[in-house]
C-alpha positions as CSV (number, residue, x, y, z in Angstrom):
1,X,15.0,9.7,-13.5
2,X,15.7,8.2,-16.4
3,X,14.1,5.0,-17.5
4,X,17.1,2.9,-16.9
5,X,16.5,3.6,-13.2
6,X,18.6,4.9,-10.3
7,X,18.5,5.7,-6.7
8,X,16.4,9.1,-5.9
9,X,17.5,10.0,-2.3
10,X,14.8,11.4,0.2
11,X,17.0,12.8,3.5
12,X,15.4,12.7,6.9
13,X,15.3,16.1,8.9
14,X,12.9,18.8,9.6
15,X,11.5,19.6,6.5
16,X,9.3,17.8,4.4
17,X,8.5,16.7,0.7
18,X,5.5,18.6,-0.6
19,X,4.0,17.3,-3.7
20,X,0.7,18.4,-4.6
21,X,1.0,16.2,-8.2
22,X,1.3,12.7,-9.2
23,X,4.9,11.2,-9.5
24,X,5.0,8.9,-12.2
25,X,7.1,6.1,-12.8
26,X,5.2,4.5,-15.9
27,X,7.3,2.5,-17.8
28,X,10.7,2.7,-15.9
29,X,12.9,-0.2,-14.4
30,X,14.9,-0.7,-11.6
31,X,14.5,2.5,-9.4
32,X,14.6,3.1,-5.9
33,X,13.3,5.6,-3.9
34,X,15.0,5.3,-0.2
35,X,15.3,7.7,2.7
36,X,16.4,7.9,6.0
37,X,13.9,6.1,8.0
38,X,9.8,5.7,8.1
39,X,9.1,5.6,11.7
40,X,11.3,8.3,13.5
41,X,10.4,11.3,14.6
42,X,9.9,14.5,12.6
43,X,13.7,15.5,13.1
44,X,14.7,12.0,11.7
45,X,11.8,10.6,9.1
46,X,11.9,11.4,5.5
47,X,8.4,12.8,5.1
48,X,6.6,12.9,1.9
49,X,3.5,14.7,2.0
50,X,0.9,14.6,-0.8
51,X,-1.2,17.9,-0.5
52,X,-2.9,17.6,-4.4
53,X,-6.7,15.5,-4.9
54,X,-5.3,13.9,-8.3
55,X,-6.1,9.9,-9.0
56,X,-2.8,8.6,-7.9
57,X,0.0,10.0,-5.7
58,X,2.4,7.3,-7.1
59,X,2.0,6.0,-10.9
60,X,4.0,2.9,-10.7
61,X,1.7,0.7,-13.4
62,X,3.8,-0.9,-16.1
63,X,7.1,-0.9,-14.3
64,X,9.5,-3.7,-13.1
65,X,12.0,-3.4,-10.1
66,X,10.6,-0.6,-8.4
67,X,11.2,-0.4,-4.3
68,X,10.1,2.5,-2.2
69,X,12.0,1.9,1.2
70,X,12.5,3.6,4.7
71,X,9.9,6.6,4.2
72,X,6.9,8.5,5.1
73,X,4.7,9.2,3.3
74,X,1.2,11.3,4.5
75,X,-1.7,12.7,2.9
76,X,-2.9,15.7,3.9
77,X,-5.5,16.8,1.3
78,X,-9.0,15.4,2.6
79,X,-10.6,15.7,-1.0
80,X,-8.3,13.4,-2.0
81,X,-9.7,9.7,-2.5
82,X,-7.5,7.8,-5.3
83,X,-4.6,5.6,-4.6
84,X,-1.3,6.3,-3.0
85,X,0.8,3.7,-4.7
86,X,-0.9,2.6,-7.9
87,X,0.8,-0.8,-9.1
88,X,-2.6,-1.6,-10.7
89,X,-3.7,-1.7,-14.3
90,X,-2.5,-0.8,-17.2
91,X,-3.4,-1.3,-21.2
92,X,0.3,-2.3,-22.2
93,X,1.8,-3.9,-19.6
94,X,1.5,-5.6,-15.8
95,X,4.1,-4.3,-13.1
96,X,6.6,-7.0,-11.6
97,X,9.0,-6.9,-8.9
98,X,7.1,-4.0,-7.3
99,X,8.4,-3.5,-3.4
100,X,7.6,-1.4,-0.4
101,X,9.5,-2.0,2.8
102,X,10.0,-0.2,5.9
103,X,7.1,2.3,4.6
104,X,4.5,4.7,6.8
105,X,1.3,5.4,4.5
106,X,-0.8,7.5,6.5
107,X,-4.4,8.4,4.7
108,X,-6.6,11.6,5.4
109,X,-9.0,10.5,7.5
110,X,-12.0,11.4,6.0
111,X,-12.5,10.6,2.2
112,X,-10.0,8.1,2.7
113,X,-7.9,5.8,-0.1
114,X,-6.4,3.0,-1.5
115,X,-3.1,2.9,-0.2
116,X,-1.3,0.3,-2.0
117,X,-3.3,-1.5,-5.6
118,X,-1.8,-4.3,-6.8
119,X,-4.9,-5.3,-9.0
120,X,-2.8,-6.3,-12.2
121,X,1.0,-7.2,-10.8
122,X,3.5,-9.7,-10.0
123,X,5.6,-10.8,-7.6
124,X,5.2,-7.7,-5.1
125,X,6.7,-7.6,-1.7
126,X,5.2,-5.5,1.2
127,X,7.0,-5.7,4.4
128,X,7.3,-4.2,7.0
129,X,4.8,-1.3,6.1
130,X,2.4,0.6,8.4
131,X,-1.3,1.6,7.1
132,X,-3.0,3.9,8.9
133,X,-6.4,5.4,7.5
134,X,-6.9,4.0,4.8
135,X,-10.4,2.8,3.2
136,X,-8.5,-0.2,1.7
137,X,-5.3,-1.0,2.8
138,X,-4.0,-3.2,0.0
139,X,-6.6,-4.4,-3.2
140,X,-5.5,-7.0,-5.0
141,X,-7.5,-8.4,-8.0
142,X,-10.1,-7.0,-10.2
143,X,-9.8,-9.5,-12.7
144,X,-9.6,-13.1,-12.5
145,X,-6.3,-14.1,-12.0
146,X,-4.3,-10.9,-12.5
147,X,-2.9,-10.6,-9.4
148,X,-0.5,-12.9,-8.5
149,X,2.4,-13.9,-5.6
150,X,1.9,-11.0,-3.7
151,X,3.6,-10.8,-0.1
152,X,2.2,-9.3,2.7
153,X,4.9,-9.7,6.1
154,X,5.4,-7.9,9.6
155,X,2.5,-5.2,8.1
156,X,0.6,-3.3,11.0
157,X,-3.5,-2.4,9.4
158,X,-4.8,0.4,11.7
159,X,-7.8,2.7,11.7
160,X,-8.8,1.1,8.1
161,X,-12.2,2.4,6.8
162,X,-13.1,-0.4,4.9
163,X,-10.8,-3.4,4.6
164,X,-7.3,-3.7,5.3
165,X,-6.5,-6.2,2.6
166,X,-8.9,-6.5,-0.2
167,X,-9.5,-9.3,-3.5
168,X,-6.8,-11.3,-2.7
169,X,-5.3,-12.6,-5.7
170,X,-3.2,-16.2,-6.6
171,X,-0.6,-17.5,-4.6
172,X,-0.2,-14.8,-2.0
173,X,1.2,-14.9,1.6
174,X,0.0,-12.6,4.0
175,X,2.2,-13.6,7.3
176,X,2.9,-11.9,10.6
177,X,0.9,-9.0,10.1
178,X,-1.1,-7.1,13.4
179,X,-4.7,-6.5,12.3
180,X,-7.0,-3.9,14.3
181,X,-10.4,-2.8,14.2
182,X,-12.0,-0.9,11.7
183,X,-11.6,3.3,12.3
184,X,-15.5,4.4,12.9
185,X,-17.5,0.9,14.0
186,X,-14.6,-1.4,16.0
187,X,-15.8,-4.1,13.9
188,X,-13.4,-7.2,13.4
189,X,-11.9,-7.2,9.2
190,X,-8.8,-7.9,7.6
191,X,-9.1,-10.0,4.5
192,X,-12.0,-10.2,2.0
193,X,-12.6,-13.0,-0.5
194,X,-14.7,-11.5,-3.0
195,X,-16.5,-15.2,-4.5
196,X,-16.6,-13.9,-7.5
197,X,-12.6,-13.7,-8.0
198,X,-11.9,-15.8,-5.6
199,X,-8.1,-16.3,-3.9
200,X,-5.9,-19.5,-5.4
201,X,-3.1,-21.2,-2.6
202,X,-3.5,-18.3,-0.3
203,X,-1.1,-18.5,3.0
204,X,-2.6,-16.7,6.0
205,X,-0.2,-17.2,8.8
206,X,0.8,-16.2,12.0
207,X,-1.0,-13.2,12.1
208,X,-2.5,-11.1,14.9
209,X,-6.3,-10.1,15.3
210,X,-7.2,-7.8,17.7
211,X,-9.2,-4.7,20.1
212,X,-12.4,-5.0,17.8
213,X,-15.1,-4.2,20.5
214,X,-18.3,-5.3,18.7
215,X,-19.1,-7.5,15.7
216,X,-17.7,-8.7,12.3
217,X,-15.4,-11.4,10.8
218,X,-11.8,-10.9,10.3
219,X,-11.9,-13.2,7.1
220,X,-14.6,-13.0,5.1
């Protein structure tokens, strides 16, 4: 794609798209990445499946206006333990208008990763987006203050290693999302404060916490 931006078209079916490198999108603007649906079945689900043990399936640092929508997308390698989608940091630039919606992210299992980093953007919208085993579902700051109005709606957090949502940044919503128990203890977690980055007008609303069977603190 070029970096003007376009549409790159992933068709649902029976077959699947096998990476086994990085995709980057360093740099571009206003590109979409859509298929056919997230959540069918393996006839109907556009299927991306990361096979490679690089740092980052998707490089989207320095970008604005890029939206990943209606796919799957599964990692299969169980070396691998970077970051699926990598809005994070980056020397020249921040990333802003960075969206995933309608989206299946579905970790290895055993060294598992980041799924989404949005240490050093703006304005992101998650919605709608299932994570299952992950070590951290979505990390947010690493720096004071660099990651701001981040929205987090009608998520589902299953089998997390971890933490489902990590160092929340400034002015983010996390509302209507289904929280579960960790994958290996059943403790209760969902949202971590780390005190020294703490979050700034955070809105945690109407969110469900649920099935852990022995101890913990869902926000923390």
């Amino acid at each position: 794609l070029p970096s003007a931006g376009g549409t790159l078209l992933i068709p649902g079916g029976n077959s699947n798209c096998v990476i086994a490198s990085s995709l980057d999108f360093t740099a571009k603007r206003n590109v979409t990445v859509r298929g056919d649906g997230s959540f069918g079945t393996a006839g109907t689900a556009s299927n991306i499946v990361y096979s490679g043990s690089g740092t980052r399936v998707f490089d989207v640092r320095d970008t604005a206006g890029i939206v990943f929508e209606k796919l799957s997308v599964v990692v299969t390698n169980n070396s691998f333990s970077g970051i699926i989608f990598d809005a994070g940091t980056a020397a020249a630039s921040v990333s802003f208008y960075f969206k995933l919606s309608e989206v299946s992210i579905i970790g290895n299992g055993t060294n598992t990763p980041t799924c989404v980093n949005v240490s050093n953007a703006i304005e992101s919208v998650i919605d709608r987006v299932s994570f299952v085993s992950c070590d951290i579902g979505v990390r947010g700051q690493q720096t004071l203050g660099q990651s701001t109005v981040v929205k987090i709606f009608s998520s589902q957090f299953f089998a997390t290693k971890t933490m489902p949502i990590s160092d929340c940044g400034e002015s983010w919503a996390i509302i209507g999302n289904t929280f579960e128990q960790l994958a290996s203890s059943n403790n209760a977690a969902a949202i971590s404060i780390n005190s020294a980055r703490p979050c700034k007008n955070i809105a945690i609303i109407g969110n469900w916490f649920g099935d852990a069977n022995t101890t913990g603190t869902w926000i923390s």
